[in-house]
PQR file of N, CA, C, O and H, with PARSE charges and radii, in Angstrom:
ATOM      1  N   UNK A   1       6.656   6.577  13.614 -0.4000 1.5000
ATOM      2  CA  UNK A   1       5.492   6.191  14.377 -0.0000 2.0000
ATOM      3  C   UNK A   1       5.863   5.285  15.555  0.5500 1.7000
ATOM      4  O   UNK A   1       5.185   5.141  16.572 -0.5500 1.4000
ATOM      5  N   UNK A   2       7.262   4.580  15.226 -0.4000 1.5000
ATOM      6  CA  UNK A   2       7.361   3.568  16.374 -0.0000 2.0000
ATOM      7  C   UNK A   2       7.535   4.594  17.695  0.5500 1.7000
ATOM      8  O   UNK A   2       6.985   4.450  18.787 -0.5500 1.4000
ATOM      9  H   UNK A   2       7.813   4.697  14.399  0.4000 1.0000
ATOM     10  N   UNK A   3       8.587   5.830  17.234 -0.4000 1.5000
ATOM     11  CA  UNK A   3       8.517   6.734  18.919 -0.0000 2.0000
ATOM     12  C   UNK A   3       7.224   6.956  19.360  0.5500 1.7000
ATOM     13  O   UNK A   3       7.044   6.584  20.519 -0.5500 1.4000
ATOM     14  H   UNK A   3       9.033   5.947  16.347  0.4000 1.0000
ATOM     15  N   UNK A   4       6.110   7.525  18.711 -0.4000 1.5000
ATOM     16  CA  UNK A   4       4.653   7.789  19.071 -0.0000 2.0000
ATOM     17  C   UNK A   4       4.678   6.721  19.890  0.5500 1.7000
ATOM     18  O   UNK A   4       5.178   7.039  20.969 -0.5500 1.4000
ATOM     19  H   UNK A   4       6.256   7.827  17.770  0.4000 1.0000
ATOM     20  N   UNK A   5       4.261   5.272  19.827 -0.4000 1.5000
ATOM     21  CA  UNK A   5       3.585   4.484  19.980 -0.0000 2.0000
ATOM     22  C   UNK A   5       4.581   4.080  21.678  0.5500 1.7000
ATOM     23  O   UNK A   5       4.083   3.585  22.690 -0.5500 1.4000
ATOM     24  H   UNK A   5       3.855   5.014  18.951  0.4000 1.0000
ATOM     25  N   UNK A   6       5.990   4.480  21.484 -0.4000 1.5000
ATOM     26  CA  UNK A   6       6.531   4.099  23.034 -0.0000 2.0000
ATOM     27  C   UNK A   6       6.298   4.934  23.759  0.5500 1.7000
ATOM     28  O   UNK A   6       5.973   4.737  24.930 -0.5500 1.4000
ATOM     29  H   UNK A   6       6.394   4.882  20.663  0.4000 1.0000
ATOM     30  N   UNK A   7       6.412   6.053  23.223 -0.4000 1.5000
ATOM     31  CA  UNK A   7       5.734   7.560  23.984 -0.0000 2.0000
ATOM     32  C   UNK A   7       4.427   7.218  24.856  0.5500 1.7000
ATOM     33  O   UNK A   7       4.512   7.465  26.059 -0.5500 1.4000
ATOM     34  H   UNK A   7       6.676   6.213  22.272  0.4000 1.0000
ATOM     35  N   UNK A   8       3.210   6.667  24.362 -0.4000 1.5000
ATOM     36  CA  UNK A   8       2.003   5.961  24.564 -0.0000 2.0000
ATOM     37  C   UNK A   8       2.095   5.206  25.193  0.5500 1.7000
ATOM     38  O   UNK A   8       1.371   5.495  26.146 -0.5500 1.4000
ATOM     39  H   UNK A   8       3.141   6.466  23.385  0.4000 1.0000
ATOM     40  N   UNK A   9       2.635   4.116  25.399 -0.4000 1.5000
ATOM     41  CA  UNK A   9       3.129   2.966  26.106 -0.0000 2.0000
ATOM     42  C   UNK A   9       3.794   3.762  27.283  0.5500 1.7000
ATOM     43  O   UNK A   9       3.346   3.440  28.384 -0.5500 1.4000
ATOM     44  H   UNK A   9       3.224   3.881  24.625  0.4000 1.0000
ATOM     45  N   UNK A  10       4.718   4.683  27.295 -0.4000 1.5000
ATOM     46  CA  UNK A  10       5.031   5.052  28.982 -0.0000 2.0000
ATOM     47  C   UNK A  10       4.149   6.081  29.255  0.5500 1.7000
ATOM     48  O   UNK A  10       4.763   7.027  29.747 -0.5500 1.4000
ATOM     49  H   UNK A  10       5.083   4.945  26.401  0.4000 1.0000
ATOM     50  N   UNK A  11       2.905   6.302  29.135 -0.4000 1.5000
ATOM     51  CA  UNK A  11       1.916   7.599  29.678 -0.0000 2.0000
ATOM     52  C   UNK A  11       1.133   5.857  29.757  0.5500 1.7000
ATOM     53  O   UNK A  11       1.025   5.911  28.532 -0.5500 1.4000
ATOM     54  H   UNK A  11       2.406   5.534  28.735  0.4000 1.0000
ATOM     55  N   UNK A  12       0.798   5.074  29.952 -0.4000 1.5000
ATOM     56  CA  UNK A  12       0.150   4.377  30.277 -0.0000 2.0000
ATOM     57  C   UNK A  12      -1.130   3.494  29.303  0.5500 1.7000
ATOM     58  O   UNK A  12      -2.241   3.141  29.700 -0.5500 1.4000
ATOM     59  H   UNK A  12       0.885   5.031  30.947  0.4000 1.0000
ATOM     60  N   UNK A  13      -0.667   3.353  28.271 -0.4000 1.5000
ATOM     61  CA  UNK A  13      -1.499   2.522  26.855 -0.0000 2.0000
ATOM     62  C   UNK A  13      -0.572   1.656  27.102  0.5500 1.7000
ATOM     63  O   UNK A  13       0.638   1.774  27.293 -0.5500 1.4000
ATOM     64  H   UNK A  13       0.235   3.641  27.949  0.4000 1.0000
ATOM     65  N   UNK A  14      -1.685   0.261  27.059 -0.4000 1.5000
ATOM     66  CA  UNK A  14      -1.242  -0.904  26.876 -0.0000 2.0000
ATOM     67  C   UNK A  14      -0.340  -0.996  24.842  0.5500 1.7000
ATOM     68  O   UNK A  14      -0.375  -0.114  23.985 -0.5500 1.4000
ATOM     69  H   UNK A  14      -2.669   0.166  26.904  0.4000 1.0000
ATOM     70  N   UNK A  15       0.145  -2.017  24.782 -0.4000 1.5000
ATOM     71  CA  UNK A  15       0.857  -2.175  23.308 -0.0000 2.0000
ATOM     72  C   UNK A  15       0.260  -2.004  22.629  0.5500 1.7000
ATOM     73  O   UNK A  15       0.382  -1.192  21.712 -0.5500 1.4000
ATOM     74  H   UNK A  15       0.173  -2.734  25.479  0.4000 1.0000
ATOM     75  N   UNK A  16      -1.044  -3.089  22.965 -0.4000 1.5000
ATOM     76  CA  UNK A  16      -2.257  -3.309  22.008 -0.0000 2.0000
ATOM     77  C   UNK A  16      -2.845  -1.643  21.639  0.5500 1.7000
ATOM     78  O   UNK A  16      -2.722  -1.099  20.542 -0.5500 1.4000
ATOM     79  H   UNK A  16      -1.143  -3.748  23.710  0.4000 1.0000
ATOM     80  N   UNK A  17      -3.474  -1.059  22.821 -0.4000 1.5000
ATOM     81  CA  UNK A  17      -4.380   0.389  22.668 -0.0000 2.0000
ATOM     82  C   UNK A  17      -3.137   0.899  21.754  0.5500 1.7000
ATOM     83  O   UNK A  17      -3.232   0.688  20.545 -0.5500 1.4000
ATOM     84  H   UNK A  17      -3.573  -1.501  23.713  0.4000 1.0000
ATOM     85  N   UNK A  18      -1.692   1.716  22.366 -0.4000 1.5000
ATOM     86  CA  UNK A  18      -1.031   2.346  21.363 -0.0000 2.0000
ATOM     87  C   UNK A  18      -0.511   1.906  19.980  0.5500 1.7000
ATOM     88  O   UNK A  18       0.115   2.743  19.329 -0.5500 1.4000
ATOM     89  H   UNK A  18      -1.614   1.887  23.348  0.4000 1.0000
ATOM     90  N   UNK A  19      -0.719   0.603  19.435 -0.4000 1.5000
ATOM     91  CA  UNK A  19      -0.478   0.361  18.206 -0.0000 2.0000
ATOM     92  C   UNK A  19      -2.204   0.532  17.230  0.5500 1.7000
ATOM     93  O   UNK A  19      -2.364   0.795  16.039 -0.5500 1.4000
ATOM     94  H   UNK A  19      -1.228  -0.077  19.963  0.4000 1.0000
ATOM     95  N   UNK A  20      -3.134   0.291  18.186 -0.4000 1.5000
ATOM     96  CA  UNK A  20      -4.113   0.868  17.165 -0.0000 2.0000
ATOM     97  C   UNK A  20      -4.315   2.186  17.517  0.5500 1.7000
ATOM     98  O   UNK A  20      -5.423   2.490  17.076 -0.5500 1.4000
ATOM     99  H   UNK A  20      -3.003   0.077  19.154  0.4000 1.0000
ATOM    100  N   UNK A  21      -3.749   3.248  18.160 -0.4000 1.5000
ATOM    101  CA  UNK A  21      -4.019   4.519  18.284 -0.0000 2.0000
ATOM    102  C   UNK A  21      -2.958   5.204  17.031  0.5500 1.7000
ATOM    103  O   UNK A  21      -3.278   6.009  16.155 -0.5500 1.4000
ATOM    104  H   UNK A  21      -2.849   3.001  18.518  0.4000 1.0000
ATOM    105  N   UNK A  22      -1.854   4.695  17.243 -0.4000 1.5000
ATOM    106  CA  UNK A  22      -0.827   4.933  15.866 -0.0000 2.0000
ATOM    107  C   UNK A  22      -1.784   4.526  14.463  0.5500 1.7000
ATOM    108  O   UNK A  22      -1.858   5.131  13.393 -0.5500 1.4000
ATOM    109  H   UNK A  22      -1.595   4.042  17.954  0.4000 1.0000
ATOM    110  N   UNK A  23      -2.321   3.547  14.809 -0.4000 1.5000
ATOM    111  CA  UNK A  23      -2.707   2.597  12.959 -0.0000 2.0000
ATOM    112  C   UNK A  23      -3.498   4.057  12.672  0.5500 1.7000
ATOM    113  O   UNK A  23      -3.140   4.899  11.849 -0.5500 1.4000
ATOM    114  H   UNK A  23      -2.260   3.055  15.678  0.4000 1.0000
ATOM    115  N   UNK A  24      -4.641   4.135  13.545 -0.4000 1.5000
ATOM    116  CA  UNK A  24      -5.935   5.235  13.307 -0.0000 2.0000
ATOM    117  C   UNK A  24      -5.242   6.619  12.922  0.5500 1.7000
ATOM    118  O   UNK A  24      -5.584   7.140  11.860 -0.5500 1.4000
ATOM    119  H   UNK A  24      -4.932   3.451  14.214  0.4000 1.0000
ATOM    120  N   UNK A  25      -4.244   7.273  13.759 -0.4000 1.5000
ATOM    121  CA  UNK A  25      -3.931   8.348  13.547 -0.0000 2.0000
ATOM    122  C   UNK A  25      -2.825   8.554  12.273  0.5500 1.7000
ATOM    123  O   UNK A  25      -2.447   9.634  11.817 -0.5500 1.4000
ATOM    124  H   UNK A  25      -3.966   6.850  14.622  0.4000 1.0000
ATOM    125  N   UNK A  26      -2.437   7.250  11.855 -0.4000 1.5000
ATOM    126  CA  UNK A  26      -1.733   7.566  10.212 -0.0000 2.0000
ATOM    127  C   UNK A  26      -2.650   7.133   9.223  0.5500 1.7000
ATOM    128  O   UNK A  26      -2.476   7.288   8.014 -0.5500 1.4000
ATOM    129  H   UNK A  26      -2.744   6.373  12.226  0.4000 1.0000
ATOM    130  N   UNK A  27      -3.423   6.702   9.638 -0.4000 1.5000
ATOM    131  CA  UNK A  27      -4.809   5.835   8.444 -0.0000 2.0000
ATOM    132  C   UNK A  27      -6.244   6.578   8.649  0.5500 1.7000
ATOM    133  O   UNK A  27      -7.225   6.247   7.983 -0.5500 1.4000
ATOM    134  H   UNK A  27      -3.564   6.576  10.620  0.4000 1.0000
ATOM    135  N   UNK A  28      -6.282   7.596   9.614 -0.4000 1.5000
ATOM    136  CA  UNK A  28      -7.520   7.999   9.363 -0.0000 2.0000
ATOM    137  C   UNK A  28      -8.842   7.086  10.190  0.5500 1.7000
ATOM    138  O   UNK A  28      -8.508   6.306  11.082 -0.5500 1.4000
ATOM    139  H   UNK A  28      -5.485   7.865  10.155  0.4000 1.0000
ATOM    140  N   UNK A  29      -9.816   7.188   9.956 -0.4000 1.5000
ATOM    141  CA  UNK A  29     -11.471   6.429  10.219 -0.0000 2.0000
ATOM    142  C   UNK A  29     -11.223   5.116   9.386  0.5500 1.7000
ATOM    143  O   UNK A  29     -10.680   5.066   8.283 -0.5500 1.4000
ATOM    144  H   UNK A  29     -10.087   7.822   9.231  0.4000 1.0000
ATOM    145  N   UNK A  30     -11.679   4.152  10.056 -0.4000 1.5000
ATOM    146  CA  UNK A  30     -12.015   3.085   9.422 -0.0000 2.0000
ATOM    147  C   UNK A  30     -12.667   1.606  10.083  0.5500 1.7000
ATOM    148  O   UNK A  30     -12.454   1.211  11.229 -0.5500 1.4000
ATOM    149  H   UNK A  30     -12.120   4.193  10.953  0.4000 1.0000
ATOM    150  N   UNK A  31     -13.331   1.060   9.269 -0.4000 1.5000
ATOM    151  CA  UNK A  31     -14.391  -0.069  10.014 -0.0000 2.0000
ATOM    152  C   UNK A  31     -14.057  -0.785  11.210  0.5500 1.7000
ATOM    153  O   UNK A  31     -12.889  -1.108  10.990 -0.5500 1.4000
ATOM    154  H   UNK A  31     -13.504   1.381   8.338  0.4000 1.0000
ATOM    155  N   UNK A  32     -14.399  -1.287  12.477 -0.4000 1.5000
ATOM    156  CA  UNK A  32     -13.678  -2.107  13.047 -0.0000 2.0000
ATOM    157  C   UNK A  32     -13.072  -3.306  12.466  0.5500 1.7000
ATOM    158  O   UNK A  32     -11.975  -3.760  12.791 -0.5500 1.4000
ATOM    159  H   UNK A  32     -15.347  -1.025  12.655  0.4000 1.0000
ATOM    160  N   UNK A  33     -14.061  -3.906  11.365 -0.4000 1.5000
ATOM    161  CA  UNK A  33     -13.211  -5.326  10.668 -0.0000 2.0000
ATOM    162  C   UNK A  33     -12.233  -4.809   9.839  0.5500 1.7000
ATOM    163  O   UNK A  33     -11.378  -5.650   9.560 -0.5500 1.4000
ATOM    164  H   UNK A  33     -14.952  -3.537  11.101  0.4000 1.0000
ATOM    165  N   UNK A  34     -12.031  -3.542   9.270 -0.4000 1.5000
ATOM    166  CA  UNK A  34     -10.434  -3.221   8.379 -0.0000 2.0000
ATOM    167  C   UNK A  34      -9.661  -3.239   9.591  0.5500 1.7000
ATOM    168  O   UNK A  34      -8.914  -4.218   9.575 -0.5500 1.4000
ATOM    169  H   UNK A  34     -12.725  -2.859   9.497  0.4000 1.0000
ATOM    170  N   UNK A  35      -9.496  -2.316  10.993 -0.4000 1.5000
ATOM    171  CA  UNK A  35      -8.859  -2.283  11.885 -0.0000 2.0000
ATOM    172  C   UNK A  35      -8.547  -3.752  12.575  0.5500 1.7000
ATOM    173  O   UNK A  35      -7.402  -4.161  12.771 -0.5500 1.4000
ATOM    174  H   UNK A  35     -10.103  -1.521  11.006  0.4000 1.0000
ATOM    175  N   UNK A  36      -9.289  -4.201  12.784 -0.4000 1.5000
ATOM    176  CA  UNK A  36      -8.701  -5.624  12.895 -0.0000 2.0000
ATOM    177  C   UNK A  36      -7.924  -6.552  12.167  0.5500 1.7000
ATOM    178  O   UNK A  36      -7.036  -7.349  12.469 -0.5500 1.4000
ATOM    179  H   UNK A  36     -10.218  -3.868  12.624  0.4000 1.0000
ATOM    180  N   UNK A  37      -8.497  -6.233  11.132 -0.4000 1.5000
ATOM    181  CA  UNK A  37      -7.670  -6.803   9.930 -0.0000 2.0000
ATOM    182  C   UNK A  37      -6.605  -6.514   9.813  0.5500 1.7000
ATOM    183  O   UNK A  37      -5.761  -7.409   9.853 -0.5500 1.4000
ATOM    184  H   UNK A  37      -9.218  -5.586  10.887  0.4000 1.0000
ATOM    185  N   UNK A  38      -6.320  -5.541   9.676 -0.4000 1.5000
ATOM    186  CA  UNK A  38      -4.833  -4.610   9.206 -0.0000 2.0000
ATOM    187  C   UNK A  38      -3.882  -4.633  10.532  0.5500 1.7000
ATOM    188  O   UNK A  38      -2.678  -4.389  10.447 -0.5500 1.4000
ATOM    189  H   UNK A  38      -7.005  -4.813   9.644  0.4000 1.0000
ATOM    190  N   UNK A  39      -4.555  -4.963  11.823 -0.4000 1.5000
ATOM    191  CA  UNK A  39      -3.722  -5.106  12.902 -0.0000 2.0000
ATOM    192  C   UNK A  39      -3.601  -6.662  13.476  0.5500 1.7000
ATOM    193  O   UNK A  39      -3.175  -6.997  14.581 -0.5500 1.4000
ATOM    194  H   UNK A  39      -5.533  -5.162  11.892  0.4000 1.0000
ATOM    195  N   UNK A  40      -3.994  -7.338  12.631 -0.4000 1.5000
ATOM    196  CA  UNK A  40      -3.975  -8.617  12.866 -0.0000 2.0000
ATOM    197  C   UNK A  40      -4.793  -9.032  14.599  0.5500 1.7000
ATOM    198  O   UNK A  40      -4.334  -9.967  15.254 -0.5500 1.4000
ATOM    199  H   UNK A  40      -4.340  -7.066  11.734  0.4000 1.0000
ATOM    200  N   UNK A  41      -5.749  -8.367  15.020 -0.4000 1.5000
ATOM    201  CA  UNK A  41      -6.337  -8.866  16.218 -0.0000 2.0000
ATOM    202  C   UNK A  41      -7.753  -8.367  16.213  0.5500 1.7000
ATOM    203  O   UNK A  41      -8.336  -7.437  15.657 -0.5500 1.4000
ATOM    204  H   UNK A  41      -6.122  -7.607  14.488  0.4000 1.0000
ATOM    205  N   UNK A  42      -8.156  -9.526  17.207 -0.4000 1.5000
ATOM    206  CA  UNK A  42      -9.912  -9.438  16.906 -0.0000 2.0000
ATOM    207  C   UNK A  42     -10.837  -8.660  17.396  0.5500 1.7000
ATOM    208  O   UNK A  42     -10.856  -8.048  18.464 -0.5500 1.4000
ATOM    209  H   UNK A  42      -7.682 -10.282  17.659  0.4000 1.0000
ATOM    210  N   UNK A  43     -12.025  -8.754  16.093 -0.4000 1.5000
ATOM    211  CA  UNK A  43     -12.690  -7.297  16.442 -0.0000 2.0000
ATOM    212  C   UNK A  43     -12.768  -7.150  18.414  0.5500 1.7000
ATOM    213  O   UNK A  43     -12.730  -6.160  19.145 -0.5500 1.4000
ATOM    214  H   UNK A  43     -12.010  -9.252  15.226  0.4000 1.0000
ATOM    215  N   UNK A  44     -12.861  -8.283  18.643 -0.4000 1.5000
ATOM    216  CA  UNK A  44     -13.137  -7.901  20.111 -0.0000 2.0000
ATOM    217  C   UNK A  44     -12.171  -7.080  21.005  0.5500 1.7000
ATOM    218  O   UNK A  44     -12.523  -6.294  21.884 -0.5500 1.4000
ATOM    219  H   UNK A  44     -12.892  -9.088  18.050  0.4000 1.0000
ATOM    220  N   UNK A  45     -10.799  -7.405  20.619 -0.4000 1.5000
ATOM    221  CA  UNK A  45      -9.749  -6.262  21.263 -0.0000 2.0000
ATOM    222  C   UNK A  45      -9.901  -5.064  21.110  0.5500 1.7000
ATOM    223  O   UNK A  45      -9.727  -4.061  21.803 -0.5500 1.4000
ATOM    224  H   UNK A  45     -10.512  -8.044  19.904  0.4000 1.0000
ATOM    225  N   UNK A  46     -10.311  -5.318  19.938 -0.4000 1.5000
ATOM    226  CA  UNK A  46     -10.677  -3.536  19.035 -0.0000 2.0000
ATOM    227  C   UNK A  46     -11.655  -2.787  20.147  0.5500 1.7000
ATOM    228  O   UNK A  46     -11.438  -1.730  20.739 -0.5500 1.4000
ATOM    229  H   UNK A  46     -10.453  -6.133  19.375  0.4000 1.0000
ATOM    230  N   UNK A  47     -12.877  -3.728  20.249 -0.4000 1.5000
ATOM    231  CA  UNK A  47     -13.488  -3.134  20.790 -0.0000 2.0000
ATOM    232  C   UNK A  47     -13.368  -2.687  22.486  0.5500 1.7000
ATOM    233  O   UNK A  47     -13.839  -1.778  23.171 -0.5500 1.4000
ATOM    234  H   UNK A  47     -13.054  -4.587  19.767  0.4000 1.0000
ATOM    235  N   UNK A  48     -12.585  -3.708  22.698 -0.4000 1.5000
ATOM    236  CA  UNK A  48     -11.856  -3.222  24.113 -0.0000 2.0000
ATOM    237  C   UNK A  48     -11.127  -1.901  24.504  0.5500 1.7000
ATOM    238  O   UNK A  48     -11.239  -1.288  25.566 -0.5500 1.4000
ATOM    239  H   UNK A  48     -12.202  -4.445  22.141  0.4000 1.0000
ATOM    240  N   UNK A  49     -10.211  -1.533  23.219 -0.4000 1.5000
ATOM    241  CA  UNK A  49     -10.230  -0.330  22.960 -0.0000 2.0000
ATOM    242  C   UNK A  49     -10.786   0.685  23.300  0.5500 1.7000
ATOM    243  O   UNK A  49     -10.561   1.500  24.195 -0.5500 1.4000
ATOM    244  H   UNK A  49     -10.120  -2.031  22.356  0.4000 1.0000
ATOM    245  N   UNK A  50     -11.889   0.561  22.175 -0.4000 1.5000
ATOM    246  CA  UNK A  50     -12.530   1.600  22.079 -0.0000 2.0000
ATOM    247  C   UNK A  50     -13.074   1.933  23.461  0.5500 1.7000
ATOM    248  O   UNK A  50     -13.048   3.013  24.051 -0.5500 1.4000
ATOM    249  H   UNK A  50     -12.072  -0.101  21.448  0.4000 1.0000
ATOM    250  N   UNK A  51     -13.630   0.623  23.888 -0.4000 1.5000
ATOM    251  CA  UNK A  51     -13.944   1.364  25.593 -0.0000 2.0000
ATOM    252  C   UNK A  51     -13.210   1.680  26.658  0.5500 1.7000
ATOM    253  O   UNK A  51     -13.805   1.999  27.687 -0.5500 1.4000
ATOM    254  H   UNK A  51     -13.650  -0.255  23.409  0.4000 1.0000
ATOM    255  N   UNK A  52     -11.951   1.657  26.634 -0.4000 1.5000
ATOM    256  CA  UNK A  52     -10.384   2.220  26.870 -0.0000 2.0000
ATOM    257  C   UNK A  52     -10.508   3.308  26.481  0.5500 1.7000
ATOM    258  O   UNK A  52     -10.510   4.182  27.348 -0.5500 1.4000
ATOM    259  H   UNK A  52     -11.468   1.397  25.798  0.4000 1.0000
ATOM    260  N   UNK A  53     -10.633   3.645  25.327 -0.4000 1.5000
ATOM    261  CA  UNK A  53     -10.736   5.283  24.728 -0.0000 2.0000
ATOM    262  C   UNK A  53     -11.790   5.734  25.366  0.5500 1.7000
ATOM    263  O   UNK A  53     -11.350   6.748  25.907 -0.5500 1.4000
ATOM    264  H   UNK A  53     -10.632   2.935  24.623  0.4000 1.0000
ATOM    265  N   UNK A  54     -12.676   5.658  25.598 -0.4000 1.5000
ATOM    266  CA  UNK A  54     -13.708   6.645  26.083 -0.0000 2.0000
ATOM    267  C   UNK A  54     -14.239   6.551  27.347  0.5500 1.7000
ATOM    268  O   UNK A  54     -15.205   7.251  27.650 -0.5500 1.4000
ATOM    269  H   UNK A  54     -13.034   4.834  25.159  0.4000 1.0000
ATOM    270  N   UNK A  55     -13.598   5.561  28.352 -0.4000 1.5000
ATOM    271  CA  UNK A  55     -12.999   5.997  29.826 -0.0000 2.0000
ATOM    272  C   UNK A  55     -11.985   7.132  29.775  0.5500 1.7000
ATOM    273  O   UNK A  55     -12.081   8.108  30.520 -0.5500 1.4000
ATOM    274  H   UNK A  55     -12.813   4.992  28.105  0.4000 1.0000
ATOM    275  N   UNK A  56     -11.082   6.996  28.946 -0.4000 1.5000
ATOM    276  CA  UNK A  56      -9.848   7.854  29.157 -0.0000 2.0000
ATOM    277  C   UNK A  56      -9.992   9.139  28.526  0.5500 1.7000
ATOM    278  O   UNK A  56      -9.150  10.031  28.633 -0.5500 1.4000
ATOM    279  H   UNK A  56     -11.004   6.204  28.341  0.4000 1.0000
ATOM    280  N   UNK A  57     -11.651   9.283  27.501 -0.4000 1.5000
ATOM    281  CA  UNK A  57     -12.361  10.292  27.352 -0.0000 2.0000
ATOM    282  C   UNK A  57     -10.991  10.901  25.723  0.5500 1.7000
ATOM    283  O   UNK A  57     -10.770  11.981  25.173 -0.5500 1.4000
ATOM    284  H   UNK A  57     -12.334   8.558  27.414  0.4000 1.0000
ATOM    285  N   UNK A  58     -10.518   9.679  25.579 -0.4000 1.5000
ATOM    286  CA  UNK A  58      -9.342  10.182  24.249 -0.0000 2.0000
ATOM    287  C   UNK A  58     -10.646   9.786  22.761  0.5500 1.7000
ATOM    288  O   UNK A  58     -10.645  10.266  21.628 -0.5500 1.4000
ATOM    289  H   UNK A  58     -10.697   8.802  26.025  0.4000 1.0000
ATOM    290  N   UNK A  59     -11.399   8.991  23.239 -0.4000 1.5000
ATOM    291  CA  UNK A  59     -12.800   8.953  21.826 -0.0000 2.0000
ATOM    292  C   UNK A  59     -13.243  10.237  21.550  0.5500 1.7000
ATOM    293  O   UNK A  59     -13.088  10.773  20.453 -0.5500 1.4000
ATOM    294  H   UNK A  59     -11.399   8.601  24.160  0.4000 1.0000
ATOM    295  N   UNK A  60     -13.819  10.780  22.557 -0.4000 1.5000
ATOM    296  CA  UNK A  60     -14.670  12.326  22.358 -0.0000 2.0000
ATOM    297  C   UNK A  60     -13.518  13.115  21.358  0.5500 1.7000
ATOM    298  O   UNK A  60     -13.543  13.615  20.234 -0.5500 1.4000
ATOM    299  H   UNK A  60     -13.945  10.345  23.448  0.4000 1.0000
ATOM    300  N   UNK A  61     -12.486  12.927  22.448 -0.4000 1.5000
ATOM    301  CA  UNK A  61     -11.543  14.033  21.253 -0.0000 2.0000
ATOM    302  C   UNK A  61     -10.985  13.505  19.829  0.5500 1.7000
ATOM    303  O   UNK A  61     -10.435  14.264  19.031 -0.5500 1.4000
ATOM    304  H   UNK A  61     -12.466  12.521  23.362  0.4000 1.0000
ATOM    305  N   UNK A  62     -11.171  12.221  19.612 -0.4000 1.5000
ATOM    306  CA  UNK A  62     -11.007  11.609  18.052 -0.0000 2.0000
ATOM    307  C   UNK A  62     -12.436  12.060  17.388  0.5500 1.7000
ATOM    308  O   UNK A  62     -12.340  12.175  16.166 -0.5500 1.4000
ATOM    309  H   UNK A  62     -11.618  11.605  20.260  0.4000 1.0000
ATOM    310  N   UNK A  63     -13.419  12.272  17.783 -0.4000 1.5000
ATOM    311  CA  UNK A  63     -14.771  12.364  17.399 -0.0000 2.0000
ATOM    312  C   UNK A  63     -14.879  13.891  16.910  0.5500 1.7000
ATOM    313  O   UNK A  63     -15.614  14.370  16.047 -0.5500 1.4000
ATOM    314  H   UNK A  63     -13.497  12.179  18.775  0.4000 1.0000
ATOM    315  N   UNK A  64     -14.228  14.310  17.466 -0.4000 1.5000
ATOM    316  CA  UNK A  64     -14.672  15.722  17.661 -0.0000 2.0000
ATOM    317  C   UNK A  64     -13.857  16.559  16.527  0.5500 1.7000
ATOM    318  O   UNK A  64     -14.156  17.670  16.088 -0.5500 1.4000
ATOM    319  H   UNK A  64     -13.631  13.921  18.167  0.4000 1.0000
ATOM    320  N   UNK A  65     -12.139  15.289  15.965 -0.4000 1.5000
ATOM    321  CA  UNK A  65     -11.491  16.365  14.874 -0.0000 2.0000
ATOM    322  C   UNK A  65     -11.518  15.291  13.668  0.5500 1.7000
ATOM    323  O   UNK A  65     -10.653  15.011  12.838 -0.5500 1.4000
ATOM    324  H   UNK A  65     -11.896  14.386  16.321  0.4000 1.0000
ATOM    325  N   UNK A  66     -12.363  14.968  13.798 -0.4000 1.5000
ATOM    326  CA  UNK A  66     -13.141  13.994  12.414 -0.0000 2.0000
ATOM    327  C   UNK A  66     -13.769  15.070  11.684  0.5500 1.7000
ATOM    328  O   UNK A  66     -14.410  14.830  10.661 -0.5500 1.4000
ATOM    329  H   UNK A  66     -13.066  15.196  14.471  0.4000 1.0000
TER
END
């Protein structure tokens, strides 16, 4: 997972976005407070994220193979 996550990091994800894009895609769906939890940073980054993801329109396509 660590190659994924540098892979991510040079297409342009910050550390933060590609280490919770790795957590999600080996762990599946889960609450923003487990995701925070388990990544040690606050729900609010999380949620920074998420609106990172769905500028970059990469949410729709997590949504869509749920």
């Amino acid at each position: 997972m660590e190659r994924i996550r540098k892979i991510l990091e040079n297409i342009g994800f910050t550390q933060t976005d590609a280490r919770v894009y790795v957590y999600l895609a080996k762990g599946g769906p889960k609450s923003v407070k487990d995701i925070a939890t388990g990544l040690q940073m606050t729900e609010r980054q999380y949620l920074l994220f998420l609106r990172v993801c769905r500028e970059k329109e990469l949410l729709s396509v997590l949504l869509s193979n749920l």
